[in-house]
C-alpha positions as CSV (number, residue, x, y, z in Angstrom):
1,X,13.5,-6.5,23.3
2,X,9.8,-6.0,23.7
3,X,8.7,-9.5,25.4
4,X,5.8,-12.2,24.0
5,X,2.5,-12.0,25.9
6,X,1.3,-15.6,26.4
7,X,-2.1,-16.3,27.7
8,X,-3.7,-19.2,28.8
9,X,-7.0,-18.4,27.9
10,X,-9.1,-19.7,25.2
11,X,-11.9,-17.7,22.5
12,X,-14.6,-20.5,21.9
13,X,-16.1,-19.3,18.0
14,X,-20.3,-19.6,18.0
15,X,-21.8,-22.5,16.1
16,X,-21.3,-21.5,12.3
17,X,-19.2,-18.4,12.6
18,X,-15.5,-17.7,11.5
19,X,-16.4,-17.8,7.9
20,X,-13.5,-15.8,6.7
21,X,-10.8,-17.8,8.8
22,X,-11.7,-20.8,7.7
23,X,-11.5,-19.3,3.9
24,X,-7.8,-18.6,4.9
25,X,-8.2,-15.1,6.3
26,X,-6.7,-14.2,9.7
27,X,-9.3,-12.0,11.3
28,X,-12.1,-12.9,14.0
29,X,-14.7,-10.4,14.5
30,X,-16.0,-9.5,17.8
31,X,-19.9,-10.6,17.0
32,X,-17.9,-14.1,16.2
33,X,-16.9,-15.3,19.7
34,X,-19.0,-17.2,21.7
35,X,-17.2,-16.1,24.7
36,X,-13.4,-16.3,26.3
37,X,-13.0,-18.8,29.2
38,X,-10.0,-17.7,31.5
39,X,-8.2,-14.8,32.2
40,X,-6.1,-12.3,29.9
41,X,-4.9,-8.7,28.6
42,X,-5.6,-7.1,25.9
43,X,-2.5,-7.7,23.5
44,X,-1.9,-11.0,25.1
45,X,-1.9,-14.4,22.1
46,X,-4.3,-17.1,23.4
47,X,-6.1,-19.9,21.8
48,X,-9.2,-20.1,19.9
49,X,-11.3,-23.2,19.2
50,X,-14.2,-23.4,17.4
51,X,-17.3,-23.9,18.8
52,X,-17.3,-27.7,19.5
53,X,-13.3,-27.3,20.9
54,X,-11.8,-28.1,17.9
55,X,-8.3,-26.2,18.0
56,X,-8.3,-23.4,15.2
57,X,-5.2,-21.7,16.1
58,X,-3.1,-18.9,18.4
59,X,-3.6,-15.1,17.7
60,X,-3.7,-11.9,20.0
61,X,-6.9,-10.3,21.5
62,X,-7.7,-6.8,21.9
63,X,-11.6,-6.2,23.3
64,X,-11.5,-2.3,22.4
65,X,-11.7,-3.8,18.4
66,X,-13.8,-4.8,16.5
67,X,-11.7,-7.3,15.2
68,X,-11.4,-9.2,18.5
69,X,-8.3,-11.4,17.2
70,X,-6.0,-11.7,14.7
71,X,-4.4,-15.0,14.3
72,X,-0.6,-15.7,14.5
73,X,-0.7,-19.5,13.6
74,X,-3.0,-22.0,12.7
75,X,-1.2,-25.1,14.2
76,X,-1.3,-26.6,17.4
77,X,2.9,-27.2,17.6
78,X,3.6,-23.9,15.9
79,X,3.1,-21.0,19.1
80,X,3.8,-17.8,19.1
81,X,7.7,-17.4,20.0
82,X,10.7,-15.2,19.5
83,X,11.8,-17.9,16.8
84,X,8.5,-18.2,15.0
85,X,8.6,-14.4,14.4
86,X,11.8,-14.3,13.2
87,X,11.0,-17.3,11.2
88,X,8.2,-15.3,9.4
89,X,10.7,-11.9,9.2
90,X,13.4,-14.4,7.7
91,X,10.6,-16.0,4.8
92,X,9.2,-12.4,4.0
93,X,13.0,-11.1,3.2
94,X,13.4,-14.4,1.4
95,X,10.4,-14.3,-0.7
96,X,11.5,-10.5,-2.0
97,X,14.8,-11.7,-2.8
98,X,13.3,-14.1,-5.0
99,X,10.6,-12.1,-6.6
100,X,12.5,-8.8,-7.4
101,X,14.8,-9.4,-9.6
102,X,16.7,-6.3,-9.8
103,X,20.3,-4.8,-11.2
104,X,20.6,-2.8,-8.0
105,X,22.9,-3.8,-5.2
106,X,20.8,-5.6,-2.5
107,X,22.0,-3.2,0.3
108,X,20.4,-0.2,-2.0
109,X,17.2,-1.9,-2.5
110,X,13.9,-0.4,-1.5
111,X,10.8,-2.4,-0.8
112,X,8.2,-3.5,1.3
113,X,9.8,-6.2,3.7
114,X,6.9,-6.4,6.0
115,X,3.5,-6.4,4.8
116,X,1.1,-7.3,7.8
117,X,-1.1,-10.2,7.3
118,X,0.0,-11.3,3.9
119,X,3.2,-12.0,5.9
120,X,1.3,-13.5,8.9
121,X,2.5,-10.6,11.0
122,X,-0.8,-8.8,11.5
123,X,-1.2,-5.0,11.7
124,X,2.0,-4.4,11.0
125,X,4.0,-2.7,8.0
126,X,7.3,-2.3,7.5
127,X,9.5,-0.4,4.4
128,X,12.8,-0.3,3.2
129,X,14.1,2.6,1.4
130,X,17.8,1.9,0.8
131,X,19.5,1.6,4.7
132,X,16.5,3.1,6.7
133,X,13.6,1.0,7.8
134,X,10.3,2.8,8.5
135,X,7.5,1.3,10.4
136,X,3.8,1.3,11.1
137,X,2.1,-0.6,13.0
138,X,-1.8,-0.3,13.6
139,X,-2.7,-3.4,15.8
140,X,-1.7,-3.7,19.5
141,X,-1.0,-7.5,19.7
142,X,2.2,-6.9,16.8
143,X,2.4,-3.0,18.8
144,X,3.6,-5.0,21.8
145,X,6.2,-7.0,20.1
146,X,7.5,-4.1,17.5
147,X,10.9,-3.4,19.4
148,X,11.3,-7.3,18.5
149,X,10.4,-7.6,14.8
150,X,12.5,-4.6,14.1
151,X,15.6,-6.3,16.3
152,X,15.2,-9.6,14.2
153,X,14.8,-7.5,11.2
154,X,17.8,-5.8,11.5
155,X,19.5,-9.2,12.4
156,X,18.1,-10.6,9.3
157,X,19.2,-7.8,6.7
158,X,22.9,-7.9,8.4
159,X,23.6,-11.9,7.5
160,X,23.1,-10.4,3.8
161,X,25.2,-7.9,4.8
162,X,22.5,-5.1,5.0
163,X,23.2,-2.7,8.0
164,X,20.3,0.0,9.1
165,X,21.3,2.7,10.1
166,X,18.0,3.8,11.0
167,X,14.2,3.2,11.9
168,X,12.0,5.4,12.2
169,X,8.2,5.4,12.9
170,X,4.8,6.2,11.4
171,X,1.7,4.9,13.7
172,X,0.2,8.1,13.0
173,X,-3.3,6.6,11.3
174,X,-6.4,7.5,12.7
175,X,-7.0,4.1,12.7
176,X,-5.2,2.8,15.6
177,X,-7.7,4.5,17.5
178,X,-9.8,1.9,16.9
179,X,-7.2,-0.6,19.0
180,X,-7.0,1.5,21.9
181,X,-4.0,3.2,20.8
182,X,-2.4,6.6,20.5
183,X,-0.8,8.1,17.1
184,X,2.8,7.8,17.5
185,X,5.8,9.1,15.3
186,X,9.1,9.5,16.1
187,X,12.9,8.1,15.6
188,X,13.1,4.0,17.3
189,X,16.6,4.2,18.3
190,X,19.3,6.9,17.4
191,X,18.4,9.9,15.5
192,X,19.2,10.2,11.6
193,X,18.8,12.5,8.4
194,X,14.8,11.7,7.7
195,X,15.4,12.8,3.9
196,X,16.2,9.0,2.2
197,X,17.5,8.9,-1.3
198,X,16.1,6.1,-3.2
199,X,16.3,4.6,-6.5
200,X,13.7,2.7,-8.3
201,X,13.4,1.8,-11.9
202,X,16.5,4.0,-12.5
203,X,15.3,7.4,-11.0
204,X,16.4,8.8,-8.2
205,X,13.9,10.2,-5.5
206,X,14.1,11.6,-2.0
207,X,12.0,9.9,0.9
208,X,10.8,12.2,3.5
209,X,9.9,9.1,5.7
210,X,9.1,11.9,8.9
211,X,6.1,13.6,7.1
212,X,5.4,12.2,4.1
213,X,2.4,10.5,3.2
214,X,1.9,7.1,4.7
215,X,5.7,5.9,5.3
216,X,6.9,8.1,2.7
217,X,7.1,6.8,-0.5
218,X,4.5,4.2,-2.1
219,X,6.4,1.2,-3.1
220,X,3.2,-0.6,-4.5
221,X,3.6,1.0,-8.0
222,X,7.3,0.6,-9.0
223,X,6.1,-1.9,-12.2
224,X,3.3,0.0,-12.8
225,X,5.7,3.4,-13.1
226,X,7.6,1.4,-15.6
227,X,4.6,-0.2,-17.8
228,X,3.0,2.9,-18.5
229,X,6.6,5.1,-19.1
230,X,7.1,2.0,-21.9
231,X,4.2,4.3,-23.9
232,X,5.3,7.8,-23.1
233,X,8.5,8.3,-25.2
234,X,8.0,11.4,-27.3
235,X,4.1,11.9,-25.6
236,X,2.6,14.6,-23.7
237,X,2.0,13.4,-20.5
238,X,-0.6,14.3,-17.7
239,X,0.0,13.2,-14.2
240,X,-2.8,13.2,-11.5
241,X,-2.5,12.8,-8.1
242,X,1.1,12.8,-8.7
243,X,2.4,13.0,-5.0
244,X,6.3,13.4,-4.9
245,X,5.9,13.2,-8.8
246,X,6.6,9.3,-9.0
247,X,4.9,8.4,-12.4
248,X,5.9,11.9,-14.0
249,X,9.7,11.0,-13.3
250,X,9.3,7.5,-15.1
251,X,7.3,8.9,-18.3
252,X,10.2,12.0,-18.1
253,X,12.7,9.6,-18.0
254,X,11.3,7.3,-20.2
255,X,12.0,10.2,-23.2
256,X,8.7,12.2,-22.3
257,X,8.3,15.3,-24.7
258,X,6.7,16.8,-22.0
259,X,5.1,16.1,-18.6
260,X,2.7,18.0,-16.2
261,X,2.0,16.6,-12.7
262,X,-0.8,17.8,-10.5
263,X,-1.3,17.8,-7.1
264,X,-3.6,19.3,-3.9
265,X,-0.4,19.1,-1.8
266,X,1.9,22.0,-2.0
267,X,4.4,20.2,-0.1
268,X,4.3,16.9,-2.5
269,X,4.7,19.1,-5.4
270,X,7.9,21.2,-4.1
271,X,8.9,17.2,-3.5
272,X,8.4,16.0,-6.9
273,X,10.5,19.5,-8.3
274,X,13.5,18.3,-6.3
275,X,12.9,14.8,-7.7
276,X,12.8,16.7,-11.0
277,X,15.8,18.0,-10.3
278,X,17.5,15.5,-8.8
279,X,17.3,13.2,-12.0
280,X,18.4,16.1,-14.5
281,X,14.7,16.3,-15.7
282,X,13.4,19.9,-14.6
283,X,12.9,21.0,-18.2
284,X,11.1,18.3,-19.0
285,X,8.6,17.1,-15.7
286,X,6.7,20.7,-14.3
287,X,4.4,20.5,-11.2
288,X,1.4,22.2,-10.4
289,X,-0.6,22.5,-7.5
290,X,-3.9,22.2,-7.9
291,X,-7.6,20.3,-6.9
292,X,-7.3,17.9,-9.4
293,X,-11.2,17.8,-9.6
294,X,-11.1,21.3,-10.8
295,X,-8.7,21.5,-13.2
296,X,-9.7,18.8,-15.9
297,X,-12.5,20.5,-16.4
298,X,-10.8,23.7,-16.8
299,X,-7.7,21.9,-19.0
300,X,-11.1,20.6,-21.0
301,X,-12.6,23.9,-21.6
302,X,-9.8,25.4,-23.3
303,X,-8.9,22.4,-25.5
304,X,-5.8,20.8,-24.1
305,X,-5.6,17.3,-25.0
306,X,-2.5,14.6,-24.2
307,X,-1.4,11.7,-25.6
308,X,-1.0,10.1,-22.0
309,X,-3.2,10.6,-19.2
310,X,-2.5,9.0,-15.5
311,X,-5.0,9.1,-12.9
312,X,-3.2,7.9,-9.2
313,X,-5.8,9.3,-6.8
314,X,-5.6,8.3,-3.0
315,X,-8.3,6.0,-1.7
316,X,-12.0,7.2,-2.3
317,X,-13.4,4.3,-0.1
318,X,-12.4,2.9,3.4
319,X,-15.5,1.3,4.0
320,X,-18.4,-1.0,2.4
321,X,-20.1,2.0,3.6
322,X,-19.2,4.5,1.0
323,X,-18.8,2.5,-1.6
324,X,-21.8,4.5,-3.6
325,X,-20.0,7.5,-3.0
326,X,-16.6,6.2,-3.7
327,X,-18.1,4.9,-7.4
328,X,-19.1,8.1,-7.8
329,X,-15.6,9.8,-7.6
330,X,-14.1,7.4,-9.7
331,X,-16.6,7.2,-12.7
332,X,-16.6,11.3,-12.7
333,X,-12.4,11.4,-12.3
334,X,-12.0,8.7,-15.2
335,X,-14.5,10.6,-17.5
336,X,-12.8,13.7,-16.7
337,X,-9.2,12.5,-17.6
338,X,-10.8,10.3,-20.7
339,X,-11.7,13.7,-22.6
340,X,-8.3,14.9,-22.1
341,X,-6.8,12.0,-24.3
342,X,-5.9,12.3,-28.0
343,X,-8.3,10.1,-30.2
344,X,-5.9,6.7,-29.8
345,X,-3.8,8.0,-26.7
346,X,-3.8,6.3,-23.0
347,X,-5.8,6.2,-19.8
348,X,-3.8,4.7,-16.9
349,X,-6.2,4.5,-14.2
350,X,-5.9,2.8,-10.7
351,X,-8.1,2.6,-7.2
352,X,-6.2,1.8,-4.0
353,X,-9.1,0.6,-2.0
354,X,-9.5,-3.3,-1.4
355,X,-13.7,-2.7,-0.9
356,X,-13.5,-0.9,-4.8
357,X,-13.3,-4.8,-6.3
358,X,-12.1,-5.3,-9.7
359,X,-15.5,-5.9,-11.1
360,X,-17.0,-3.0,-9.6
361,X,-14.1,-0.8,-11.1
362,X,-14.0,-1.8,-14.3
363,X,-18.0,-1.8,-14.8
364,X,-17.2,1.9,-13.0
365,X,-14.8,2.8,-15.8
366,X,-16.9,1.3,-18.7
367,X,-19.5,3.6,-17.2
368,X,-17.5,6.6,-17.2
369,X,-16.6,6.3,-21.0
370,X,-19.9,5.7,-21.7
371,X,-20.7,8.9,-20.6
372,X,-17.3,10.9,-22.3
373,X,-18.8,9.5,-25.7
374,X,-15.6,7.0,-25.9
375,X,-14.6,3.5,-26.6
376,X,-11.9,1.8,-24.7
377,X,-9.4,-1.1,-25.2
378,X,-8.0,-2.8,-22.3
379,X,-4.6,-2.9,-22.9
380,X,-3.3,-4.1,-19.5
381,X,-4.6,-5.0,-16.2
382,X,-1.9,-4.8,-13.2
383,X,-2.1,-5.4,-9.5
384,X,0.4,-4.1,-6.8
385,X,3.6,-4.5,-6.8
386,X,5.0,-8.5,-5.6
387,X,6.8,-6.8,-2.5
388,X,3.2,-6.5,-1.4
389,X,2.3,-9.8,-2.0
390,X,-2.1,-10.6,-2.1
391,X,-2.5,-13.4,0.7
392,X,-5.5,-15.6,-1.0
393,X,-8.4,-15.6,1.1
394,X,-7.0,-12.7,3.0
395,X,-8.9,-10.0,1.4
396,X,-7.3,-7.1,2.3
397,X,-4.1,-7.5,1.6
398,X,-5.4,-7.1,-2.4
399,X,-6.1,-3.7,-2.5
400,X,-4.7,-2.0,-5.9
401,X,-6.1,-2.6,-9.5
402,X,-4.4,-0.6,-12.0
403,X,-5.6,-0.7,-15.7
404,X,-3.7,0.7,-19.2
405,X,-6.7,1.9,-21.7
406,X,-6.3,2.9,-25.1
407,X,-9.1,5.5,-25.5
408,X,-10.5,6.3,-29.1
409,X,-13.7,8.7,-30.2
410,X,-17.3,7.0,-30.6
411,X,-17.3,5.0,-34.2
């Protein structure tokens, strides 16, 4: 087991500084510190005070970051040991027990067991999909100690009876980088078929958790699947950014008349036809690859028009930078897919980025209809799934805003 790097060194916070932890957030930039009195590695957990020595917590320090430390615990009798972390790995599998309420046997279930901060393990993510666990982990501090979480995981699951048979990981973000670290992918332990069959909301999907996007399969939008399928029975049905064909599969199943998915990826599209196929629904879900930016207009020039339109794209923002930019894409994709809808029909739209706020997307869609000469009717707002749960004060663990529209012609 990957061993617990103590430290007795302490980060002292300058006067007025660590806004954001004491708000309930768990990062400490580096233009924060004051400075670090005694000696320590990067990786290591030490303790940081604030500027006049009162105790703020224990969290681990990498200099190569930006964000200089990320805290652990905020109490003085609560350090960083084996049995605090499997303490946290025990609450997080708790706390899905009790929020997804589900028909499926517990061994079968798929969801997000470990989600970084919001589960006070920083920088680290960790998915279920049925009896394989896939991991990443992008901070070196919870790097150091991954052979450990994923032993106590493991230990955890089997006292419910859970056994994995498999882990396998994806620290192959550019961001690690930024710690100091290299991409990494590979099998943790013994070698196993990387095609996972899942099952979520009643469909049936294969998991290629060794070159899939992210860890394979994105977990955030099971109830979001299954609100906008509840308005699709007997609809036409137009699925962008469809990935492995996720959100087609629910509407198809849902009693679709007919559903087209479109995606840049050949390989996600070849996916989503097995997923098709794999469900019995083939004749109803078709895929096509395509740059999603250049085909509404093209579907709008020769008339096609849906009942149902679904608009999933990937993340147009990762920094405050290009937020601009990032309004940009979204206002011209939602006025794109708006003109496509039947007077009366649906928009489910959604951004994935935490700095792409809630008022800033909904003022970004108002905008966009504005401009497509329609009115729209909030029907539903919806946030990520609860597997991925939104640590207050912890800003980025709240990432996904997905919105149900009605959209109807000017009066």
């Amino acid at each position: 087991m990957s061993k617990i790097s103590v430290s007795n060194a302490v980060a002292i916070l300058k006067k007025g500084q660590g806004r954001e932890l004491k708000k309930g957030g768990l990062w400490v930039y580096d233009n924060e510190i004051d400075k670090v009195e005694g000696s320590f590695e990067n990786g290591d957990i030490i303790e940081l005070h604030d500027f006049d020595g009162y105790f703020m917590g224990y969290g681990f320090i990498n200099v190569k970051s930006k964000i200089r430390i990320r805290m652990m615990s905020r109490r003085k009798e609560n350090p960083v040991t084996e049995e605090l972390i499997e303490k946290r790995i025990r609450d997080a599998w708790e706390y899905r027990k009790a929020v997804l309420a589900t028909n499926e046997p517990i061994n079968e279930l798929s969801c997000r067991l470990i989600f970084g901060e919001a589960d006070f393990l920083p920088g680290i993510t960790i998915d279920k999909f049925s009896d394989v666990l896939v991991i990443e982990s992008l901070a070196l501090g919870t790097d150091r100690m991954k052979e450990l979480i994923i032993d106590l995981c493991k230990k955890v699951l089997w006292e419910d009876g859970i056994e994995i048979k498999g882990v396998y990981e994806r620290s192959d973000a550019k961001v690690r980088e930024l710690e100091g670290l290299e991409r990494t992918k590979g099998f943790i332990g013994k070698e196993f078929d990387t095609k996972v069959i899942i099952t979520e909301n009643g469909v049936k999907y294969y998991v290629d958790v060794e070159n899939g996007q992210k860890t394979g399969f994105f977990l955030d939008q099971k109830n979001n699947r299954k609100a906008i399928a509840s308005f699709c029975k007997g609809k036409k049905v137009l699925d962008c950014f469809t990935h492995t064909g996720s959100f087609a599969l629910n509407c198809a199943a849902a009693g679709a008349e007919s559903v087209l998915g479109v995606d840049a990826s050949d390989l996600g599209c070849k996916q989503a036809e097995e997923n098709a196929a794999l469900n019995g629904l083939e004749n109803i879900a078709k895929f096509q690859c395509a740059d999603v930016f250049e085909l509404l207009p093209d579907l709008e020039k020769k008339g096609e028009l849906f009942d149902v339109v679904i608009l999933d794209p990937p993340a147009f923002t990762k920094s405050r930078a290009s937020i601009k930019k990032a309004a940009t894409g979204y206002k011209e994709i939602n006025m794109r897919g708006m003109k496509l809808v039947k007077n009366g029909g649906f928009l489910a739209t959604c951004s994935c980025s935490h700095f792409m706020d809630e008022e800033l997307f909904l003022k970004t869609i108002a905008d966009a209809a504005h401009d497509a000469h329609k009115r729209i009717k909030q029907v539903e707002f919806r946030q990520q799934a609860a597997d991925h749960p939104i640590l207050v004060g912890g800003t980025s663990s709240y990432y996904l805003k997905f919105v149900i529209f009605q959209v109807c012609d000017e009066m």
